[in-house]
C-alpha positions as CSV (number, residue, x, y, z in Angstrom):
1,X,105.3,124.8,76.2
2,X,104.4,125.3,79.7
3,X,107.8,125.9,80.8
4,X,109.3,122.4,79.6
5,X,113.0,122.8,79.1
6,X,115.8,121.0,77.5
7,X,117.8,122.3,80.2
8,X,115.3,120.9,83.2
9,X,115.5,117.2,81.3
10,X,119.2,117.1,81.5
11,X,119.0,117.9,85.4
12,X,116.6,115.4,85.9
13,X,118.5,112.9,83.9
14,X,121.9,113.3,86.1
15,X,120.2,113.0,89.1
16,X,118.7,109.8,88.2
17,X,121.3,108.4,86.7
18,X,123.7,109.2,90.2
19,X,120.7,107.2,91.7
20,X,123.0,103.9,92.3
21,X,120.2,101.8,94.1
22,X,117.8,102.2,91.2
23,X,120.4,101.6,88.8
24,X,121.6,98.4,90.3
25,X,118.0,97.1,90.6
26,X,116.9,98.2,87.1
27,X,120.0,96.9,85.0
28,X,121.1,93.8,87.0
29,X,117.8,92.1,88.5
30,X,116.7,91.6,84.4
31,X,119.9,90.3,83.1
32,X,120.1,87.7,86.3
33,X,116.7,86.5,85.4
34,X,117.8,86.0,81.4
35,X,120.5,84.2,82.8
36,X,118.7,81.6,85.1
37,X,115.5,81.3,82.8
38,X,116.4,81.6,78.9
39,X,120.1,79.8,78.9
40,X,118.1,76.6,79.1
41,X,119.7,74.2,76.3
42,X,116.5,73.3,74.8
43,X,115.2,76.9,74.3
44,X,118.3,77.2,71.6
45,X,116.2,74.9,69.0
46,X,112.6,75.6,70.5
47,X,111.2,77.8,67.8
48,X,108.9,80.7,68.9
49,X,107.9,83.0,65.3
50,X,111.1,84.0,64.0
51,X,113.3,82.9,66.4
52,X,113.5,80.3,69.4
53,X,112.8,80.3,72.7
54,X,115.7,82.4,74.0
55,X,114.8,85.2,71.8
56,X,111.6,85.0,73.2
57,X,112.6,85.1,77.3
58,X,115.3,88.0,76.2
59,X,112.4,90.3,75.3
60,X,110.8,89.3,78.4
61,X,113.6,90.0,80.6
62,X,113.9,92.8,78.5
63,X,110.1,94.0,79.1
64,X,110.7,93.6,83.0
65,X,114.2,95.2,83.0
66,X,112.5,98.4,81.2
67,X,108.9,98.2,83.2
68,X,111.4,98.4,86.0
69,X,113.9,100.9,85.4
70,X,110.8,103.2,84.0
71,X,108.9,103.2,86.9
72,X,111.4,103.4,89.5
73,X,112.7,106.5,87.5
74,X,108.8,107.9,87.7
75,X,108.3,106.8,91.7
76,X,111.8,109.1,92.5
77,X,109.2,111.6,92.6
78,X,108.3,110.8,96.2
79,X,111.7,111.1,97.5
80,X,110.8,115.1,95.9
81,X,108.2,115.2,97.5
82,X,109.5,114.7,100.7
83,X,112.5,117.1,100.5
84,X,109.5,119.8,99.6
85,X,110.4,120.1,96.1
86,X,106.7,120.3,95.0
87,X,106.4,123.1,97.2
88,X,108.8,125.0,95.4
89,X,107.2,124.2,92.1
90,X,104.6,126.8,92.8
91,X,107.0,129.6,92.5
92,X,107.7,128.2,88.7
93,X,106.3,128.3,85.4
94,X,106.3,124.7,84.9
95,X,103.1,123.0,83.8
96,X,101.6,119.4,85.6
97,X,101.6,118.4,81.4
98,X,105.2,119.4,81.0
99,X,106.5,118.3,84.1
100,X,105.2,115.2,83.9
101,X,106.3,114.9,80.5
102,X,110.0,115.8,81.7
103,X,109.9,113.3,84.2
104,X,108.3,110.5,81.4
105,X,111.0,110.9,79.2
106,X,113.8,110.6,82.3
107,X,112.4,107.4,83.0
108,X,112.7,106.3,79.8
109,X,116.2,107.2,79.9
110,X,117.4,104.2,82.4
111,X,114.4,102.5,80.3
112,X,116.7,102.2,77.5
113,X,119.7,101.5,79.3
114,X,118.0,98.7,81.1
115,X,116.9,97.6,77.5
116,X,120.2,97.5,76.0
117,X,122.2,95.4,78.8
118,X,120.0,92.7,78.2
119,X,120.0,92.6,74.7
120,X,123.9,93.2,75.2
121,X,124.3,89.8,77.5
122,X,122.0,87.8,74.6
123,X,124.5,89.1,72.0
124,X,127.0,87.8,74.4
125,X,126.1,84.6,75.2
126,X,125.0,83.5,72.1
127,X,121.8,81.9,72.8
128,X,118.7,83.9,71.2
129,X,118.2,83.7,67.6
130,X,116.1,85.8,65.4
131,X,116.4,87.8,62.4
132,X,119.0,91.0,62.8
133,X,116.1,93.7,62.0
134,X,114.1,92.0,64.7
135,X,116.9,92.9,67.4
136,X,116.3,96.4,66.4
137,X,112.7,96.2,66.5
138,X,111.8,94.1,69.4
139,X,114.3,96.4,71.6
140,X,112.6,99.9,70.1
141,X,109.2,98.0,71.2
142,X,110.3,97.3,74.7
143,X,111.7,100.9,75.4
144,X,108.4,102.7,73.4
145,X,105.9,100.7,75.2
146,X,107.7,101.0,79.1
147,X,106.2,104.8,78.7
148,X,103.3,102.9,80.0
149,X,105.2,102.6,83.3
150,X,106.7,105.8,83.5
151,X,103.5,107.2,84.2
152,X,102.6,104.3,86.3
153,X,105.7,105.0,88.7
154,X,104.6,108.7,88.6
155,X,101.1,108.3,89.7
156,X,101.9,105.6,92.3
157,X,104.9,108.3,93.5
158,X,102.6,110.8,94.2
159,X,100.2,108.5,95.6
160,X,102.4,106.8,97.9
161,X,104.6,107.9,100.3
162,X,108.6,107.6,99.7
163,X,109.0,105.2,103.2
164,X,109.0,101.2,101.3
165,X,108.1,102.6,98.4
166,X,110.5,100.7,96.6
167,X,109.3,97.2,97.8
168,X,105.7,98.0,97.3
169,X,106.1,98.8,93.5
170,X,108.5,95.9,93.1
171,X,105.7,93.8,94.7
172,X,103.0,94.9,92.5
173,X,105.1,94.7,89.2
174,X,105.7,91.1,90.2
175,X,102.2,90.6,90.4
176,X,101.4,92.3,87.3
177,X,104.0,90.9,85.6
178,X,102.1,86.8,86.3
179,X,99.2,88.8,85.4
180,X,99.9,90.0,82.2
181,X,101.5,86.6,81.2
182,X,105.4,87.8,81.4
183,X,107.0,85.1,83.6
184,X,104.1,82.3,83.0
185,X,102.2,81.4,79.3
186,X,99.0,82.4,80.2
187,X,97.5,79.5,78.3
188,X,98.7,77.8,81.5
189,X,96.0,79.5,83.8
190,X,92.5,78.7,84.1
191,X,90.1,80.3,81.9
192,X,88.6,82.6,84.4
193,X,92.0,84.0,85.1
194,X,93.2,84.0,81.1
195,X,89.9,86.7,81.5
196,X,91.0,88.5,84.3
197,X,94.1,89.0,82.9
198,X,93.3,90.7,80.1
199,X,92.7,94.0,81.9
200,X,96.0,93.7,83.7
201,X,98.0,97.1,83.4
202,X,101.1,95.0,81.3
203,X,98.9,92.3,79.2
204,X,98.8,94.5,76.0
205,X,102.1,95.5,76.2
206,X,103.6,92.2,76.6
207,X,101.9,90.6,73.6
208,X,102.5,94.3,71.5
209,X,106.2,93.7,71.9
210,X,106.4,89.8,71.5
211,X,104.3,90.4,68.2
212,X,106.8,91.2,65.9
213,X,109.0,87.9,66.8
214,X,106.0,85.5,66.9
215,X,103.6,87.1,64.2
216,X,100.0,85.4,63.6
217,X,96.8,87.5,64.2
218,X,96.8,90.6,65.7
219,X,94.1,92.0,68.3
220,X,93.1,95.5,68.2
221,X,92.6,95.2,71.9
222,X,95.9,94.8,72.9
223,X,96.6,98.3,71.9
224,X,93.2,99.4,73.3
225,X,94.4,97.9,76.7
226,X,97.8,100.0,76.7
227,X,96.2,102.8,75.7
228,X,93.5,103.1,78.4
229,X,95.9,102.4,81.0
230,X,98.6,105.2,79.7
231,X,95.3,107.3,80.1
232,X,94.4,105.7,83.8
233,X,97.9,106.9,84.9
234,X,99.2,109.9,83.1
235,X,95.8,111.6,84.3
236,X,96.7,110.6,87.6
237,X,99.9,111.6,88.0
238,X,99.1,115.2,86.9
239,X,96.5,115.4,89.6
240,X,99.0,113.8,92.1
241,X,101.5,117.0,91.0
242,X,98.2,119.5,90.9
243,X,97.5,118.1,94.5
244,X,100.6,118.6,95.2
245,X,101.1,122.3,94.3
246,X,98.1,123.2,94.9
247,X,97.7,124.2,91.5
248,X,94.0,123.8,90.2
């Protein structure tokens, strides 16, 4: 298995989770922005699908929480990198496929927890409605689908050095969130930009885990977009490692 072990995963998901800064940012900015955005009075008897419009902003915040917490988990790989850790991986038996699957499924670790304190506050405040199944499934969407930016915070970790790192990802998930219609109905933007934004990195993803609230017709090419763009960055972040390691 080209050296993946349990035993490595468990390390990895320690040290991440003793990361305070990343968990702060990853499990309180989302639950913050559910609170200003989708407490709105009106959103209780909005419909959206199944549900109403709180339900609908909770999976957003939800989304941005997990996007988030997944690819600051991936980018810790730069702070590695500059301790020399990817030297030392030359000395192991660890593969670029099974390292970067280690670190993947780490992310997806605070992914989840990011996931579930949002869901948590809605249950708590009272305000989204939707069926009970579709708590289950919306939530198993957002955590499944933030994969996406596991990779993503992988590739841009080894692309990047670890100096503002932070505030350069945060600034381009911000712009990628707008882009992909997270904060803003892209119905709102001009057509040339509804367009554009269809190739944005988090526009299949956000209308793959909205789907199962709103229904109506489904587009093949929201999965083609997530897939491609899994592809775009898991390739790169096992050359970034190679690179790295000098391993060809």
């Amino acid at each position: 298995m080209g050296g993946f072990s349990l035993a490595v995963l468990r390390i990895e998901v320690r040290r991440l989770l003793r990361n305070r800064r990343s968990m702060f940012f990853s499990l309180i900015s989302p639950v913050i922005f559910f609170l200003i955005f989708g407490l709105n009075n009106a959103y209780a008897n909005q419909r959206a699908g199944q549900g109403n419009a709180s339900a609908f902003i909770m999976v957003s915040m939800a989304l941005y929480g997990a996007v988030l917490a997944t690819t600051s988990g991936g980018a810790m790989v730069s702070v590695e990198r500059a301790l020399g850790w990817s030297r030392q991986l030359r000395i192991t038996p660890l593969s670029p496929v099974a390292y970067i699957a280690i670190k993947m499924l780490t992310a997806l670790v605070l992914g989840l927890a990011s996931v579930l304190v949002v869901y948590a506050t809605g249950l708590a405040v009272g305000r989204p409605s939707m069926p009970a199944y579709l708590w289950v499934v919306t939530a198993a969407c957002v955590w499944i689908g933030s994969l996406l930016f596991a990779a993503f915070g992988l590739f841009v970790g080894y692309l990047l050095p670890s100096e503002n790192l932070m505030q350069i990802i945060g600034f381009v998930l911000m712009l990628f969130s707008f882009g992909g219609g997270l904060f803003i109905p892209l119905n709102q933007f001009s057509p040339a930009l509804q367009t554009a934004a269809k190739f944005t990195p988090l526009y299949g993803l956000n209308q793959l885990v909205h789907y199962p609230l709103v229904g109506g017709p489904f587009h093949w090419a929201w999965v083609g977009n997530l897939v491609v763009w899994l592809a775009l960055f898991t390739g790169g972040a096992i050359w970034g490692f190679r690179r790295d390691t000098g391993r060809g």
